[in-house]
C-alpha positions in Angstrom: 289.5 -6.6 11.1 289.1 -7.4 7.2 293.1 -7.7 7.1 292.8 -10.7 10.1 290.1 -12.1 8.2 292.1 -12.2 5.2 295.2 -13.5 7.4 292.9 -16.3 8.5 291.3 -17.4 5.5 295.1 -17.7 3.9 296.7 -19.4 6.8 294.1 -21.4 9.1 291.3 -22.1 6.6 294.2 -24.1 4.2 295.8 -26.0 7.1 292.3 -26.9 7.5 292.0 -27.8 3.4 295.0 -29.7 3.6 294.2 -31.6 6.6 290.8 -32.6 5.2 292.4 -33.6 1.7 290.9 -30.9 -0.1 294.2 -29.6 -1.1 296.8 -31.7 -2.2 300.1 -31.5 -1.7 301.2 -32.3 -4.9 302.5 -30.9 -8.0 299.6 -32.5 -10.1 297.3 -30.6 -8.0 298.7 -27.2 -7.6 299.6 -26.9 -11.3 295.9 -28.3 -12.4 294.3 -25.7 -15.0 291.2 -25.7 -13.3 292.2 -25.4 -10.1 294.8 -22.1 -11.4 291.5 -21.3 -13.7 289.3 -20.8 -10.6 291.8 -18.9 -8.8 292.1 -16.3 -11.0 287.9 -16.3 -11.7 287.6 -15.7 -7.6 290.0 -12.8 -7.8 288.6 -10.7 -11.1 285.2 -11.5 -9.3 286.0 -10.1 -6.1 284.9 -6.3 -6.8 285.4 -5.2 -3.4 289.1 -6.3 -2.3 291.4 -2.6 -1.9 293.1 -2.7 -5.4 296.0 -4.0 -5.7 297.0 -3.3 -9.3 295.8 -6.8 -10.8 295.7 -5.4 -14.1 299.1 -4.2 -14.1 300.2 -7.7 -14.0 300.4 -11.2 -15.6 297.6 -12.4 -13.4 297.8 -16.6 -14.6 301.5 -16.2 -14.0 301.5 -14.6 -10.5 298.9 -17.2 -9.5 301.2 -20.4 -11.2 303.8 -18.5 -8.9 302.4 -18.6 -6.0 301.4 -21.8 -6.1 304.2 -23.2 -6.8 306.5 -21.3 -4.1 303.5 -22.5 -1.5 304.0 -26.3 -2.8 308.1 -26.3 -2.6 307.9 -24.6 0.7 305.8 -27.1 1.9 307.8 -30.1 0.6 311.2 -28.1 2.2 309.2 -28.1 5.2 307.9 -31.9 5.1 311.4 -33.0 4.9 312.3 -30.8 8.0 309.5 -32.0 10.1 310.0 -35.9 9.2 307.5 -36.4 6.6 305.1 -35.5 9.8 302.1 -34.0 7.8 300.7 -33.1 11.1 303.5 -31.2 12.1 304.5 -29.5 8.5 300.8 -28.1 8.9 301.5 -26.4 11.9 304.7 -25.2 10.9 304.0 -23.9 7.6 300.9 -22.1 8.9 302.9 -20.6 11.8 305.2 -19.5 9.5 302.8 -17.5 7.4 301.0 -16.3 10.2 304.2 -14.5 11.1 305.1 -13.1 7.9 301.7 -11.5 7.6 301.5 -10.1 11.2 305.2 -8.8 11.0 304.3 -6.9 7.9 301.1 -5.3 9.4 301.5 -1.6 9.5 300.0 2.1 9.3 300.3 4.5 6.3 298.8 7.2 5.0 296.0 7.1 2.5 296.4 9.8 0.2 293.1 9.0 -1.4 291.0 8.4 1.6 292.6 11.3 3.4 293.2 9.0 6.6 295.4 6.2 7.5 295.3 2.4 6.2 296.1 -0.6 7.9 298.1 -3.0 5.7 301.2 -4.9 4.8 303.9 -2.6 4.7 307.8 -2.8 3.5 309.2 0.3 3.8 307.4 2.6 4.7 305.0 1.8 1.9 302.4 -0.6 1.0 303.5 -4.4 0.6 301.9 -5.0 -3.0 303.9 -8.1 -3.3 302.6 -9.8 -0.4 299.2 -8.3 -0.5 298.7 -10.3 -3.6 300.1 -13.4 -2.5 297.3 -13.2 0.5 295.1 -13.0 -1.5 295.6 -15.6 -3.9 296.6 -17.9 -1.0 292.9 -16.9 0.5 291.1 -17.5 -3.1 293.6 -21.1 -3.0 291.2 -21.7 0.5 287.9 -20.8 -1.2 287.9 -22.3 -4.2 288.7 -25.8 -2.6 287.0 -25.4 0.5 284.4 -22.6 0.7 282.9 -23.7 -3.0 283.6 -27.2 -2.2 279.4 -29.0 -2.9 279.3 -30.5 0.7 280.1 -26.8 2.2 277.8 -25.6 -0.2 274.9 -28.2 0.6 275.6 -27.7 4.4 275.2 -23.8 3.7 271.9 -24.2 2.1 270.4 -27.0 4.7 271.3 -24.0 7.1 269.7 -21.4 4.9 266.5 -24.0 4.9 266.3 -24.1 8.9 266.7 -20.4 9.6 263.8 -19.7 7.0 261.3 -22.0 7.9 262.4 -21.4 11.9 261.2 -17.4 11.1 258.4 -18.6 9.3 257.0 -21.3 11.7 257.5 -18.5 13.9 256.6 -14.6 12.9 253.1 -14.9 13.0 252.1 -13.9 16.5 248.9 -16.0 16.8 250.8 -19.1 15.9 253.9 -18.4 16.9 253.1 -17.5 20.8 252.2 -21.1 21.1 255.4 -22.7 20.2 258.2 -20.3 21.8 259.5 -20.9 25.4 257.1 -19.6 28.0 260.0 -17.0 29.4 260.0 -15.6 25.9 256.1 -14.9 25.6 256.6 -13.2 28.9 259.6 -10.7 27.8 257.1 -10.1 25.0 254.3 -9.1 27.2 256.6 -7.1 29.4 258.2 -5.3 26.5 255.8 -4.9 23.6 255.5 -1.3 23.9 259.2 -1.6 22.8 259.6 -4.3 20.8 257.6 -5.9 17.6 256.6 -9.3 17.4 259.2 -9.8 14.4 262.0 -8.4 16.7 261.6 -11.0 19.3 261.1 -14.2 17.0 264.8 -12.2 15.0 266.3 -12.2 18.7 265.4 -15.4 19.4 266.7 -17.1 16.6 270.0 -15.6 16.3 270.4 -16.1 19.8 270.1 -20.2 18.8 273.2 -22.3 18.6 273.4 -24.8 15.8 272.6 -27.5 18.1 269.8 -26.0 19.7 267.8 -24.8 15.7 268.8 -28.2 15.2 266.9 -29.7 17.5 263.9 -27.3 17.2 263.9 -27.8 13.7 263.6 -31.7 14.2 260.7 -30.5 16.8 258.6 -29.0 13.8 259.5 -30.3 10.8 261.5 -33.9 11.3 259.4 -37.2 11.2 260.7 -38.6 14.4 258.7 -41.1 17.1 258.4 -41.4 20.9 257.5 -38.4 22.7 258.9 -34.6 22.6 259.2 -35.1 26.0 262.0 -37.6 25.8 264.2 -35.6 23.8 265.1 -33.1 25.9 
C-alpha cells in the first residue's frame, strides 16, 4: 500500500503539478537552486522512508540528475506527441506508471525476518529506482503539497472539522443541532456508545460539501432562511 502511494504521489500528483503550472517544464525551473534545495531538505527530513542508502551518495547530484533526465524525457516526449502538452502528460505518466509496477516484487528481508515488497532488478532490491521515486515524489510535494494555497485550504479544513466537534461534543448543546435520526441512534445505543463517539462518527461520515454547508449553518453570516438552503 505505501509503495502505490509512493507510485502515485511520483506519477499522478506531478501530471497534476504540471497541468496546473506548478511545475514547469523548463530548464530554468528544474535546475532552480531552490527548487533542488527543497528537494533534498524533504528527503533528509523524511525519517520514516525504508533506507535507501542516502548517505552513501552525492545526494544534490542524484537529485540535479534526476531532474534533469525527467525534463529531457519530457521534451523527447513533447516532440513525439506534437507539442500536445495534454497528451505528453498522459504519456509520460503512463510511462512511469509502468516502469514502477513492472519493477514491483518480493524479497526477503534479512533484517525484518519476512518478506518486502519493493522494486526489484534481479533478484534484489532496485536502489536506483527506489531513489528516483522518491525524489520524483518529494519533486510533487515541494511544488504542490507545500504550495500556500494547498496549505491555506488544509488549514480552512482543519478550522471546520474543529469547531464542527466543538459546536458539537457537548451533549446538552449538541442534541439540539444534529439530525433527528442521529439523536435517535444515540438513544438506542448509548449503552454502547459515548456521546463523543457519535458526534466522531458523524463527522467523519461528512463529505466536504455536506461540513461545508453545515459549517455555513453555524458559523457563516448568510441571509434568507435555513430553510431555503437545503
Amino acid at each position: 500500500m505505501d509503495l502505490c502511494d509512493d507510485i502515485a504521489y511520483s506519477t499522478h500528483d506531478i501530471e497534476d503539478g504540471i497541468r496546473a503550472g506548478k511545475i514547469q517544464m523548463n530548464q530554468s525551473f528544474f535546475e532552480d537552486e531552490r527548487l533542488v534545495n527543497n528537494v533534498i531538505q524533504e528527503i533528509v527530513d523524511d525519517h520514516g522512508k525504508v533506507d535507501v542508502g542516502w548517505e552513501e551518495i552525492d545526494l544534490k547530484a542524484l537529485v540535479k540528475q534526476v531532474l534533469s533526465n525527467y525534463l529531457l524525457q519530457w521534451e523527447a516526449i513533447f516532440a513525439q506527441c506534437g507539442r500536445e502538452a495534454s497528451r505528453a502528460r498522459r504519456e509520460m505518466k503512463a510511462r512511469w506508471v509502468s516502469k514502477f509496477a513492472n519493477q514491483v516484487g518480493i524479497i526477503d528481508d534479512s533484517k525484518a525476518d519476512w518478506k518486502r515488497v519493493t522494486f526489484v532488478r534481479d533478484g534484489e532490491q532496485d536502489v536506483d529506482l527506489l531513489r528516483t521515486m522518491e525524489i520524483l515524489k518529494k519533486l510533487a510535494w515541494v511544488t504542490m503539497i507545500k504550495d500556500f494555497r494547498v496549505q491555506r485550504l488544509q488549514k480552512r479544513s482543519e478550522i471546520i472539522v474543529r469547531r464542527l466537534w466543538d459546536s458539537f461534543k457537548e451533549y446538552d448543546t449538541g442534541r439540539l443541532i444534529l439530525p433527528p435520526d442521529w439523536i435517535e441512534s444515540y438513544q438506542q445505543h448509548k449503552g454502547k456508545w459515548s456521546w463523543e463517539r457519535l458526534v466522531a462518527d458523524y463527522i467523519a461520515g461528512m463529505t466536504d460539501s455536506y461540513a461545508e454547508k453545515v459549517y455555513a449553518e453555524l458559523f457563516a453570516s448568510r441571509t434568507g432562511s435555513i430553510y431555503e438552503r437545503d
